[in-house]
N, C-alpha and C positions, 0 to 999 in steps of 0.2 A: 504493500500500500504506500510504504514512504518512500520503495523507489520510483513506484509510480509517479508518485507527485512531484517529484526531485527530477525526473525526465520530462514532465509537462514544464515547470518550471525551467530547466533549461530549453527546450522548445522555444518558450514565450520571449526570453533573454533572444536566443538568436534571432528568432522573426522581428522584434523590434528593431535587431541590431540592423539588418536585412533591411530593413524599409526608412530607416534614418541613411540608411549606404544610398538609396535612391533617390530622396529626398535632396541630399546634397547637391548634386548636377542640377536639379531641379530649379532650387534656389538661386543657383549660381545663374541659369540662363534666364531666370525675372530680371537679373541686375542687368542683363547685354543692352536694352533698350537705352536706360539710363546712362548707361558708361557710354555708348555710342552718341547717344545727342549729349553729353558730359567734354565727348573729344573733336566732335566736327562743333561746339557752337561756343566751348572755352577755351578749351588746349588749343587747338588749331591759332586762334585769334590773338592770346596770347605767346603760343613762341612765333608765329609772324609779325608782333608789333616786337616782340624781342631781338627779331632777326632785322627789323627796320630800324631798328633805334643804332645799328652797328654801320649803316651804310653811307656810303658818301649823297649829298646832293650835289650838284655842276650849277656852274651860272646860270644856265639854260634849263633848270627845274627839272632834269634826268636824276633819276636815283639809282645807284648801281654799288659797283664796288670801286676802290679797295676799302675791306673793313676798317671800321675806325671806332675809339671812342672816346672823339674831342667830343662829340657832342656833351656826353656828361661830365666832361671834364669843363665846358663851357658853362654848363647849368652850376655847379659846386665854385666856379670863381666868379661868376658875375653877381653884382650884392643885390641889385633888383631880384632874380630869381631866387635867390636863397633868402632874401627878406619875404616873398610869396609865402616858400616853402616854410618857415618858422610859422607865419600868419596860419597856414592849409592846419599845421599842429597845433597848433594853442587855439582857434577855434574849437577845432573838434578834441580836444580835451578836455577845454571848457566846456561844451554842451556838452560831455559826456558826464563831468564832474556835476552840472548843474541836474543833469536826469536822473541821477542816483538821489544826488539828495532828494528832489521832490516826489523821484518815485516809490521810494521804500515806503512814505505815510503813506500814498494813493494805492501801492498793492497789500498793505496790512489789512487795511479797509473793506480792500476788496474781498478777503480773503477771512477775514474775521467778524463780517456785517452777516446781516439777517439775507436770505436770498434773494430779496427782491431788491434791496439796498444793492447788492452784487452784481445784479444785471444794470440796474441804474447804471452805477459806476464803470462799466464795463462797456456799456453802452455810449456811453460820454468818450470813454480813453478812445474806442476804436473808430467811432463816428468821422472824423477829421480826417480818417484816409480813406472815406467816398470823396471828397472833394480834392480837385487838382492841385497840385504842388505850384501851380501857376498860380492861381486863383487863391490859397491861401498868401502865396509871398506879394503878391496885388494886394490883398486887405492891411496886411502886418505894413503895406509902404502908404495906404491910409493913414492910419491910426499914429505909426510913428513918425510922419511927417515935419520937417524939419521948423512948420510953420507955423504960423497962430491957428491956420484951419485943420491941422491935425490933431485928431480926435485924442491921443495923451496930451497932446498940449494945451488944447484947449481947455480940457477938464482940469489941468492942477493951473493953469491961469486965471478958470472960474473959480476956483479955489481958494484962490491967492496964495499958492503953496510956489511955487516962483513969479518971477518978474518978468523975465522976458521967454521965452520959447526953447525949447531943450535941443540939442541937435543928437540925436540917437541916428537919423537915416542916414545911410553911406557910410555906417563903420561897423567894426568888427562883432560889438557887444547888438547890433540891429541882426547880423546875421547869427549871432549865437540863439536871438530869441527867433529868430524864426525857424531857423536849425533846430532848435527845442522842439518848436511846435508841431512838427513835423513829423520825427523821430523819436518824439517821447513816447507813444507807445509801445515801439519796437525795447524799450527797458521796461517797461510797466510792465506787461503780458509773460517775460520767463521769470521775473519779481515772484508778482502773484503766483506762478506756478511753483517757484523754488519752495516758497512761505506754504503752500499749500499743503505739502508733504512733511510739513514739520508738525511734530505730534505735542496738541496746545497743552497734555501735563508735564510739561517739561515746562512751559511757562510760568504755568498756574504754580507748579511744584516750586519753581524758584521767585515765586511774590510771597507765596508761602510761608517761605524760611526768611524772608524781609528783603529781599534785597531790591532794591529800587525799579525803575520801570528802566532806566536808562541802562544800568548793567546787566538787566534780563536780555533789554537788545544787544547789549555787545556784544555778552558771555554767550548766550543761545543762538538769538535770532539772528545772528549778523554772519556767524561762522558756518551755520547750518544753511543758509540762502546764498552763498557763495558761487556753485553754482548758475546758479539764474542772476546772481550777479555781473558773473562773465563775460556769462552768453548776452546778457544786456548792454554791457561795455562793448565788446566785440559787434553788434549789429550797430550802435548809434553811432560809436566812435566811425566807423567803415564806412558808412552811408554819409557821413556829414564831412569824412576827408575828401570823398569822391563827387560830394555835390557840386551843382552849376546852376542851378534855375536860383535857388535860393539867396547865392552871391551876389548873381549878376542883378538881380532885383532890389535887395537889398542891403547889398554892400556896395556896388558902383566900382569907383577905382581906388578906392581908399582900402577896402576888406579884400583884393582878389585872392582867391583860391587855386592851386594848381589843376582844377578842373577848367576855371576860365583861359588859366594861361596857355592851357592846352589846344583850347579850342581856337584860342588867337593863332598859335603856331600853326594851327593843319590850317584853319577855314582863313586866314586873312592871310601871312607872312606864307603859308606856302611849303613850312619847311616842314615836311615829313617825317625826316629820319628825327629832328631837335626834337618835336611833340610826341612821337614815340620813344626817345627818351626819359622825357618827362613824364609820361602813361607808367615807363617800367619801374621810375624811382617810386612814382605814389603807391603803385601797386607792391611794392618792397616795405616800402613804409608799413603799408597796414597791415600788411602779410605779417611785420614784421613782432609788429604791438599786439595785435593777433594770438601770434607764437608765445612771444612773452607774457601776456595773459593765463593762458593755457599752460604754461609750464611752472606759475607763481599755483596755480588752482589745484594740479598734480601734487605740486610740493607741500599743499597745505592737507592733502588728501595722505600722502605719503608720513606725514608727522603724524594725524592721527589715528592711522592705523598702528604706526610705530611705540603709540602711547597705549 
């Protein structure tokens, strides 16, 4: 009787094993679709502008060879381009820095309210990306209008909270808020998810024992939502180095971004291989802050298992 069961039992072990062996191939040819539109509509595009950025242009607007790479050597010594490139970073640092602070209270919220409060709120964070990234950075060049008929200006004029008219349009802190506005969701949404996953008697447990609301966030809430932390830096910071509708609206010529300078080089100057240049450095850049994100997140993952 017990060898019987002891030979159905290994049966059942190898038929699993048997149908997980096929399962494998299986799995593997769902991913062929995605890796194929992955290599014709990224890879492709990327080591081509990588292979542009290495070539000569001629007087005569011919792009060929021999390989070269003055052009990047021209972007890192001229101070206009690397004044851009500082502005393209401290931008999106800033509206990254600014989307964490505001987003942690807006996804607690979300995440610890009653359920209809949570669609409320949820409903409000995502609302703003049915409408155009044009049309939003149009209303933000209302409102912050350099003049007495822009609508903040006017309102702390009625106010009598200044004297004369603020000049916020065409500079960097105009394009951080409209950057915000934009791309704060893209930090809200893995926030709340991080927080979602966090089990609240570990909160409750430690209000419990006294300790304040502020050290419950540090100790608990802060290290455990790291994750969705990340991955929130990671999307806003990437999205707001690489923007252009946003600058050019505005920021003007005072805020530009290496997205505009880019687009000056191919669509006006002409010069191809210099703008493909510039495309490979941004994309290094954020690749690069990316990586280093990701490897600060590992190592915090890495310590507490080691504890």
């Amino acid at each position: 009787m017990q060898d019987g069961a002891h030979v159905a039992a290994v049966s059942a072990g190898g038929l699993r094993e048997r149908l997980a062996a096929r399962a494998k191939p299986s799995a593997a040819l769902l991913a062929v679709p995605v890796l194929l539109y992955l290599a014709v509509f990224f890879l492709y595009p990327a080591i081509n502008l990588l292979f542009f950025s290495v070539l000569t242009q001629d007087a005569k607007g011919i792009i060929g060879r021999p390989f070269t790479i003055a052009h990047y050597a021209k972007f890192f010594e001229v101070e206009l381009y690397m004044r851009v490139f500082w502005n393209t970073l401290r931008i999106a640092l800033v509206t990254s820095a600014v989307a964490i602070l505001l987003g942690y209270p807006v996804a607690i919220v979300m995440v610890r309210s009653r359920p209809l409060v949570t669609r409320a709120i949820t409903l409000i964070v995502i609302a703003p990306l049915i409408v155009s990234v044009v049309v939003r950075s149009y209303g933000w060049q209302l409102i912050l209008a350099n003049s007495r008929t822009g609508l903040l200006n006017w309102l702390l004029l009625s106010l009598g909270v200044t004297e004369a008219p603020l000049s916020i349009l065409y500079s960097e802190m105009a394009v951080v808020i409209g950057s915000l506005h934009v791309f704060f969701p893209m930090m809200v949404l893995p926030l709340a998810s991080a927080l979602g996953k966090i089990d609240p008697n570990l909160e409750d447990s430690a209000r419990t024992l006294g300790a304040p609301w502020w050290k419950v966030f540090w100790r608990i809430t802060l290290p455990l939502s790291v994750p969705g932390l990340v991955a929130g830096f990671t999307l806003v910071f990437s999205l707001t180095a690489g923007s252009f509708v946003t600058p050019v609206i505005l920021g003007g010529t005072t805020a530009t971004m290496l997205g505009n300078l880019i687009e000056q080089q191919i669509f006006v100057v002409y010069n191809w291989p210099f703008g493909a240049a510039i495309a490979v450095v941004l994309v290094f850049v954020v690749f690069g802050i990316n990586t280093l994100s990701m490897r600060l997140l590992e190592g915090r993952r890495f310590r507490r298992i080691a504890q």
